[in-house]
C-alpha positions as a printed NumPy array, in Angstrom:
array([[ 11.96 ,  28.908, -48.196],
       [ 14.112,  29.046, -51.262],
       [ 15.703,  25.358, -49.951],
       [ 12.223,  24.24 , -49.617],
       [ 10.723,  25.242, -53.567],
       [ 13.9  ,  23.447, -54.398],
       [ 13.404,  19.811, -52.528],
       [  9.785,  20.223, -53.427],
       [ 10.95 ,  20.234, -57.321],
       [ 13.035,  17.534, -56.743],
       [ 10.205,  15.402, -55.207],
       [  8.156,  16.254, -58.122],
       [ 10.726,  15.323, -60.535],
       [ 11.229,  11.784, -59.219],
       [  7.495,  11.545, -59.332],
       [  7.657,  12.553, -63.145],
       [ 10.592,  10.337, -63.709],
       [  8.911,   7.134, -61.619],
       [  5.84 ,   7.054, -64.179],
       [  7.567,   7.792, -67.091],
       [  9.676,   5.262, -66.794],
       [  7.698,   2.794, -66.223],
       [  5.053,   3.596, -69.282],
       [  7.649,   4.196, -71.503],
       [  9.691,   0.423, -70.679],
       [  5.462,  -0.709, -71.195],
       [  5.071,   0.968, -74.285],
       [  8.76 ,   0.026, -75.264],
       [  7.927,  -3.707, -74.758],
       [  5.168,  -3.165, -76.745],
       [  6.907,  -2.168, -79.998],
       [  8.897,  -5.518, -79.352],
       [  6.003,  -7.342, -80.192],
       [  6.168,  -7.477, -84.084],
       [  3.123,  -6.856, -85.923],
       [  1.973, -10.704, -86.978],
       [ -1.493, -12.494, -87.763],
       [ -4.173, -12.29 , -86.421],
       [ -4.334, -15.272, -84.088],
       [ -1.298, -13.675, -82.044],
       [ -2.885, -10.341, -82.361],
       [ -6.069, -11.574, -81.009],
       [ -3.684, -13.762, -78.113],
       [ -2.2  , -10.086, -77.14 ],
       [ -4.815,  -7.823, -76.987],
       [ -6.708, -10.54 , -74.843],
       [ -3.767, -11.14 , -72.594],
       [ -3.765,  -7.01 , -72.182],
       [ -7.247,  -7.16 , -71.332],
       [ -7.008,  -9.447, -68.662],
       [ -3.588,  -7.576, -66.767],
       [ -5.787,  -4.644, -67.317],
       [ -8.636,  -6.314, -65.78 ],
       [ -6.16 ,  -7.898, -63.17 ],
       [ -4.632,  -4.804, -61.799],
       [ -8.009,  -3.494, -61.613],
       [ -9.792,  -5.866, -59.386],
       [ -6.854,  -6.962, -57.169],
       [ -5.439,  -3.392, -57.104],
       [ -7.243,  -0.65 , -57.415],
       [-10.334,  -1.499, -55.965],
       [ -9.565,  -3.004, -53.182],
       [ -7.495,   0.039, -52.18 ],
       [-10.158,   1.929, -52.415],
       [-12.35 ,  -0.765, -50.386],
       [ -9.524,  -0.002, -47.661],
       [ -9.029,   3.52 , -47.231],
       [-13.194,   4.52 , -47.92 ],
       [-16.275,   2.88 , -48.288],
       [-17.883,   0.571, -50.934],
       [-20.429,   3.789, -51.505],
       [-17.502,   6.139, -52.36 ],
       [-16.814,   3.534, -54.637],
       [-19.518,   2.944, -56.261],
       [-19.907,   6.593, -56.93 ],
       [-15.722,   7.021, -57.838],
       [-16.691,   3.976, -60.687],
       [-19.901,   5.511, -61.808],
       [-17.958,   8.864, -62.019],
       [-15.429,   7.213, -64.14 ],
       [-18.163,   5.202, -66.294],
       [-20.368,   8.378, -66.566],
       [-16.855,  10.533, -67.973],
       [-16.238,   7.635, -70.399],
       [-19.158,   7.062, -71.876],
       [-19.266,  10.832, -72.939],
       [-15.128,  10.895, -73.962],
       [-16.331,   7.915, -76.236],
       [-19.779,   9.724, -77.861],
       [-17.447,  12.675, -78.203],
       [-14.355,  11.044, -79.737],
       [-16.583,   8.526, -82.113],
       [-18.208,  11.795, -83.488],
       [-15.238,  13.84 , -84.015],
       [-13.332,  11.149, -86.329],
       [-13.185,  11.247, -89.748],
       [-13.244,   7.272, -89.322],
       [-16.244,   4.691, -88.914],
       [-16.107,   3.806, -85.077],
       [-16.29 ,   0.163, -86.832],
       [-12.709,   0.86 , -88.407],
       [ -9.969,  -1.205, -85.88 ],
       [ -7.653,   1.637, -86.07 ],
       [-10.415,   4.095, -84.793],
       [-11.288,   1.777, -81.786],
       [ -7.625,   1.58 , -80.749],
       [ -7.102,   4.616, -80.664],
       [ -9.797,   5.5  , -78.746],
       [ -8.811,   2.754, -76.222],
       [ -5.215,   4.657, -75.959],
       [ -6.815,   7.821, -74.897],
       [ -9.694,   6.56 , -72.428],
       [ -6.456,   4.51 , -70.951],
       [ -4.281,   7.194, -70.647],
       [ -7.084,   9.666, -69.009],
       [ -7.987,   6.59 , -66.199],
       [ -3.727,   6.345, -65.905],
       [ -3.494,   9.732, -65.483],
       [ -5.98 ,  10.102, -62.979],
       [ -4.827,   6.909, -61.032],
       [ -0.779,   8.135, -60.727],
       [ -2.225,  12.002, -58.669],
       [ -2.529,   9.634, -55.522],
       [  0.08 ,   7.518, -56.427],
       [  2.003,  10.578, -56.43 ],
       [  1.136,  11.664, -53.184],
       [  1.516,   8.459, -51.083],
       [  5.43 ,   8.555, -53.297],
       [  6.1  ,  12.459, -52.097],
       [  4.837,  11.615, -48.464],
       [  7.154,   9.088, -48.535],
       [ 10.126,  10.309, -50.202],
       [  9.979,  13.45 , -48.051],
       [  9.834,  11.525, -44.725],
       [ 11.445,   8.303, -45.604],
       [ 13.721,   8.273, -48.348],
       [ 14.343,   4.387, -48.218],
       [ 11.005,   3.624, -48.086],
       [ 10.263,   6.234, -50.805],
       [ 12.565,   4.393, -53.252],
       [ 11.339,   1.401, -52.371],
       [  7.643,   2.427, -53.78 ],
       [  8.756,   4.115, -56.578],
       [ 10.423,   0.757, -57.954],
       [  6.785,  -1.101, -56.848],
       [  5.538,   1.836, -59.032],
       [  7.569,   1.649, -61.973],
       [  6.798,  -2.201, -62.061],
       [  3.077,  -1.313, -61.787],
       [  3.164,   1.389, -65.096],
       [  5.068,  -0.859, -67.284],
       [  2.04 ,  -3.34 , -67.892],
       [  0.047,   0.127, -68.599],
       [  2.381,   1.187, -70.663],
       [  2.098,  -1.727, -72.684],
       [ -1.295,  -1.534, -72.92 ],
       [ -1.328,   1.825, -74.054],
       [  1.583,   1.136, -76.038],
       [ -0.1  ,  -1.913, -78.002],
       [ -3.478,   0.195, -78.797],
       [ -1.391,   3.036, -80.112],
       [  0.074,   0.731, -82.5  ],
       [ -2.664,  -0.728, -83.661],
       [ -4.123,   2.573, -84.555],
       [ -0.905,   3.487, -86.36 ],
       [ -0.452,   6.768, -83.949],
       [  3.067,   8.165, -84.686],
       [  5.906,   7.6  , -82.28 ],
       [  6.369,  11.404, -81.35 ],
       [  2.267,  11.343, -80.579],
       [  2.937,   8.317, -78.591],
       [  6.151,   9.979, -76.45 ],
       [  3.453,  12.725, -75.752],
       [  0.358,  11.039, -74.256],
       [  3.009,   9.002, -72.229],
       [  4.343,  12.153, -70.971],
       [  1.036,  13.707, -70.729],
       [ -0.062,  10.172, -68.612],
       [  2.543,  10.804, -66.732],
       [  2.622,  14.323, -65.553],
       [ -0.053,  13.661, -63.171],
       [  2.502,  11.535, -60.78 ],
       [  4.953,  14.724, -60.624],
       [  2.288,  16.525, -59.97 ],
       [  1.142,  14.751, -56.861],
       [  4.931,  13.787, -55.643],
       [  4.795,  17.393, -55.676],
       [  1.675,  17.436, -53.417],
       [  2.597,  14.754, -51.34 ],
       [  6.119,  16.423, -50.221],
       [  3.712,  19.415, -48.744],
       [  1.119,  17.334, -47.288],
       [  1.721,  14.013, -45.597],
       [ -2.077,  13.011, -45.637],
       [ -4.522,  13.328, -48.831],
       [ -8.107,  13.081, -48.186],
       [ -9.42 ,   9.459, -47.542],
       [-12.152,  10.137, -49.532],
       [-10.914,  11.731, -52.482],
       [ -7.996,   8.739, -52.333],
       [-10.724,   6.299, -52.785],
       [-12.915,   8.726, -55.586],
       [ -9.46 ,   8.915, -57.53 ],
       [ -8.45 ,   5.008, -57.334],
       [-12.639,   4.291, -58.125],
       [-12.79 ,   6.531, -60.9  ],
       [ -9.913,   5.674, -63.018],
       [-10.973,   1.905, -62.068],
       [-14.634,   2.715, -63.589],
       [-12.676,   4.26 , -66.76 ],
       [-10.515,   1.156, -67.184],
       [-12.987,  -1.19 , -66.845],
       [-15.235,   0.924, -69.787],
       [-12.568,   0.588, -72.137],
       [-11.991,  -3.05 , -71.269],
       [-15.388,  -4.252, -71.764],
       [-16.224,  -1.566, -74.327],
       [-12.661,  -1.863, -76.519],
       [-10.14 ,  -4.833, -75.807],
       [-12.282,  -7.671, -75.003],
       [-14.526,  -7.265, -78.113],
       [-11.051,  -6.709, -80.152],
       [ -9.244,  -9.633, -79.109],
       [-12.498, -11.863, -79.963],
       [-13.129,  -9.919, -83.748],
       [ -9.215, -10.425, -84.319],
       [ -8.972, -13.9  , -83.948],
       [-12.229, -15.49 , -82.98 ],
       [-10.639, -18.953, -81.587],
       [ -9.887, -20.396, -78.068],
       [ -6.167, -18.128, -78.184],
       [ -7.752, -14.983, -77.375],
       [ -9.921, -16.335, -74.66 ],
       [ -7.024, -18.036, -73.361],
       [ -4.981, -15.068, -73.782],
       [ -7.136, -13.138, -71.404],
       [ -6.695, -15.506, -68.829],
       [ -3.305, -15.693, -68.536],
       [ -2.946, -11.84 , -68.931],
       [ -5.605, -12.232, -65.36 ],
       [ -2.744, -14.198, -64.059],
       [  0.38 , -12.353, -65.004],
       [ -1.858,  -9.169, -63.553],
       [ -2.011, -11.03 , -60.291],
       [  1.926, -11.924, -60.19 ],
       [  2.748,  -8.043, -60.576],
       [ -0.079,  -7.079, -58.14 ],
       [  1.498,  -9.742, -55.65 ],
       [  4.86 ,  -8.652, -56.108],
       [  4.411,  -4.366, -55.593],
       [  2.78 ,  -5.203, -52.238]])
């Protein structure tokens, strides 16, 4: 029993470690990318926008198309649209700031991201622990697809905590706090090899429905009040594209 607490801690960790690295290389990319005008600004936050967007529609959903039904789904995204909507009400009328003021809209962006993250990496955590406790090659072998899947989050989450001019050690904490969840479910998944179908496709739905709220709600508007010209628009495409690449190479 004692042997068993002790691999089931160790599944957990790598779980832990798996996200974490992969938001923090994100949100360390991010920090690469010097503060400049506006017309790269603008470029940026459209090209996150449209990885966002990416991962969403050629990832997550059709996951969740996969292992449940497009009803689950449509309930998992109204789930996530419905908790949004009310994290936004609530965080616009607990700031000191007008909800107009960029740095307020940021860092409301960060937080609605790193809730949807969150919530996404408790079955990515499973299907990891499952693997790692039955296959350990094969368990590897997804946590690398995973830590190449966070780093694109991590830059998005990375990039909007910037802009809002959150402080580094805040930033080290919602990445941890993003990626506790993972551990969490490694954890899980080393006890149980199979997660409910259905709550598998509510989780992957409802962080989708969260992400896609904060991209039509936060970055896309951004990107076109930062810099108003073609870049931005073009940056979201080719952000659309790069999403595709990573989604194409993790599966």
């Amino acid at each position: 029993m004692e042997n068993f607490f002790i691999l089931e801690g160790i599944i957990g960790a790598l779980g832990l470690l798996t996200a974490a690295i992969g938001i923090f290389m994100g949100i360390f990319f991010s920090f690469l990318i010097k503060k400049s005008g506006n017309r790269s600004k603008g470029t940026i936050i459209g090209f996150v926008g449209g990885l966002m967007l990416a991962i969403v529609c050629f990832d997550l959903l059709p996951e969740a198309f996969e292992i449940g039904s497009i009803y689950i789904s449509i309930i998992g995204i109204l789930l996530g649209l419905t908790l949004s909507v009310f994290l936004d009400g609530t965080l616009a009328h607990n700031s000191k700031l007008s909800t107009k003021d960029n740095k307020t809209r940021f860092f409301k962006a960060a937080i609605l991201m790193a809730i949807g993250i969150g919530i996404h990496n408790i079955p990515s955590g499973v299907a990891l622990g499952s693997l790692l406790a039955t296959n350990t090659v094969k368990g590897l072998h997804l946590g690398v697809a995973l830590i190449i899947h966070g780093i694109p989050e991590g830059l998005a989450i990375g990039i909007f905590l910037r802009e809002g001019n959150v402080k580094t050690i805040l930033t080290i904490i919602i990445a941890m706090l993003t990626s506790i969840p993972m551990g969490l479910g490694s954890a899980l998944g080393g006890v149980v090899s199979k997660i409910s179908e259905g709550m598998v496709c509510i989780s992957l739905t409802f962080a989708a429905g969260m992400i896609l709220y904060i991209i039509y709600r936060e970055t896309l508007p951004s990107a076109r009040d930062t810099w108003k010209g073609r870049l931005s628009t073009i940056g979201n495409v080719l952000g659309m594209v790069a999403g595709m690449l990573i989604v194409a190479c993790t599966h």
